[in-house]
N, C-alpha and C positions, 0 to 999 in steps of 0.2 A: 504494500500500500504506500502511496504518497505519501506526504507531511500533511499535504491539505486534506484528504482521505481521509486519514484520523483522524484529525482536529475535528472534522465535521463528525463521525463516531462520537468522539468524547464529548463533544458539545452538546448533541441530540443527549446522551448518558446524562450530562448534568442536570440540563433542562428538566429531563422525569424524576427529576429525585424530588419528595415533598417537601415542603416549609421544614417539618418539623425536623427531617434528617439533616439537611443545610443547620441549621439553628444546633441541633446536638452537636454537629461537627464544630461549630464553631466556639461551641463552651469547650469542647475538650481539646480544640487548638489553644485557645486562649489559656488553658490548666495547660498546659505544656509548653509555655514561657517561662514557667518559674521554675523550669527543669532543664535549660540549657545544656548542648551536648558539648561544649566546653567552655574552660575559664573563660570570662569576660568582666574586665575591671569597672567596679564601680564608676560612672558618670562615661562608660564608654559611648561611642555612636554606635546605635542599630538601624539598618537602614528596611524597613518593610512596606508594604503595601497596603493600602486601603481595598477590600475587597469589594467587588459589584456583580451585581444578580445570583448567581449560586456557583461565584468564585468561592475556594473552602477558605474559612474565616469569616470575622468582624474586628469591630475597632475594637474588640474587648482583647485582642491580642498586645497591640498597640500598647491598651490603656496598662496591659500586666508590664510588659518593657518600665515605661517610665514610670511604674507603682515601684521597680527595682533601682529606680535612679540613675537608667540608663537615659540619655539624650536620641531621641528617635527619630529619622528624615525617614521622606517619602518620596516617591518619584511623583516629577511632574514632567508629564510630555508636553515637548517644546511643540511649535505651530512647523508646519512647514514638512518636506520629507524625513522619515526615518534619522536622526542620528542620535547619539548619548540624551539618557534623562538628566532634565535639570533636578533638583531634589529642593524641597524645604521642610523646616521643622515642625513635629507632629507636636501636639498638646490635647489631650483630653478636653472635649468643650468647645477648642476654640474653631470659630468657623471654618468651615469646609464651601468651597465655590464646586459645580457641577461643571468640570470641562470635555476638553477632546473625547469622543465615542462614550461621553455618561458617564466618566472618574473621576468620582471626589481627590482633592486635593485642598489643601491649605490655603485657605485666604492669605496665607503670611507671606511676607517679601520671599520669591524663589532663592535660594542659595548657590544654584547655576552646577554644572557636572561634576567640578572637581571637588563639589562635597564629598561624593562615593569615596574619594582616596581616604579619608578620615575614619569610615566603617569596620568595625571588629567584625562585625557578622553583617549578613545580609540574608533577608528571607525575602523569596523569589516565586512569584507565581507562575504555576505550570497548568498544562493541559493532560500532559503525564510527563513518568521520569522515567528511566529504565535504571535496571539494576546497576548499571557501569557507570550511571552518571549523567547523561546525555537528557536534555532536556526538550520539552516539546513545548513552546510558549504561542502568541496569538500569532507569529509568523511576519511580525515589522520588524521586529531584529533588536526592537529597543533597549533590553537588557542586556545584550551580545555587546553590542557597542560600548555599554556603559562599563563592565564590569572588564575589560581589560585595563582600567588603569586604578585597580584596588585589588590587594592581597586581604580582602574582609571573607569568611567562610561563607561557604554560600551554602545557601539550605533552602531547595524546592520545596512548597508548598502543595500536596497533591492531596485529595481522596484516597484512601486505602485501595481501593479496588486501579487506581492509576499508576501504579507501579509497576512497571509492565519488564519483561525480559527484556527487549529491546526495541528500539524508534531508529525511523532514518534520520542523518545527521547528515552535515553538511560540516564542512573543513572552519566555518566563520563560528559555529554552535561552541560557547563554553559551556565545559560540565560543571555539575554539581558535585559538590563532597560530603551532602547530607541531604534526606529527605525526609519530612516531617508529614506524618499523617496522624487524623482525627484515635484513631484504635491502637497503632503501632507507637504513637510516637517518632523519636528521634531514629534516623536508621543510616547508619556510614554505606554509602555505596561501594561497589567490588569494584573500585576502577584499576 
């Protein structure tokens, strides 16, 4: 199968799931924040995502981060084609604007790409992940771009059931070295 193939599978997959399973998944992401799958120094940057429609998670992931007193950016896709997210700082509460393709983001002053280099870790939305690492995102490439100029852990956010053997990759695709699901938790990929 293509990249686009799946993506269209796992898309249809997400869509059928109910309110309530989305909503469970997303408490017991948000209780697997305060369990981090390595050290991270107090007042470190987390860099994560704000999720939309029956992407896994909520802000209650977020809100657990900076309940640890960690400092948490978000990405903000810039106007224009495909290149690096701009990123700005998350806070429990404080306004979120509706942009590009319906992603909340931060009313706050953007803090522009080379926030990312600052990130101890980075959780990363997927469509699936494969056991070696290899990720399958919405196919603009915007995380791919961003995340070469940061040594922060990167850790896919998937559905239990989106862990798959393997996805087709492409030479520009960076892997992952953790992926986090609602039932498993934390899990080191075989790369």
């Amino acid at each position: 199968m293509t990249k686009n193939e799946v993506r269209a599978r796992l898309r249809a997959q997400r869509e059928s799931m109910s309110v309530f399973e989305v909503e469970n998944a997303a408490v017991d992401l948000a209780e697997w924040m305060y369990r981090l799958p390595v050290p991270v120094d107090e007042g470190a940057t987390i860099g994560c995502y704000l999720p939309v429609g029956s992407e896994p998670g909520s802000d209650a992931m977020l809100d657990a981060l900076v309940d640890q007193g960690f400092r948490v950016i978000v990405p903000v896709v810039p106007d224009g084609e495909p290149q690096p997210l701009g990123w700005a700082a998350y806070q429990p509460g404080a306004p979120l604007a509706t942009r590009r393709w319906g992603l909340s983001e931060p009313a706050a002053e953007p803090l522009g790409p080379e926030a990312v280099a600052e990130a101890a870790v980075l959780f990363i939305p997927a469509l699936a992940v494969a056991r070696d690492g290899t990720r399958l995102g919405r196919g603009a490439g915007y995380y791919d771009r961003s995340l070469t100029g940061t040594r922060a852990v990167r850790i896919a956010i998937v559905y239990d059931e989106e862990v798959v053997d393997d996805l087709p990759a492409e030479a520009t695709d960076i892997p992952m070295e953790w992926v986090l699901t609602p039932a498993a938790g934390f899990t080191l990929v075989d790369a």
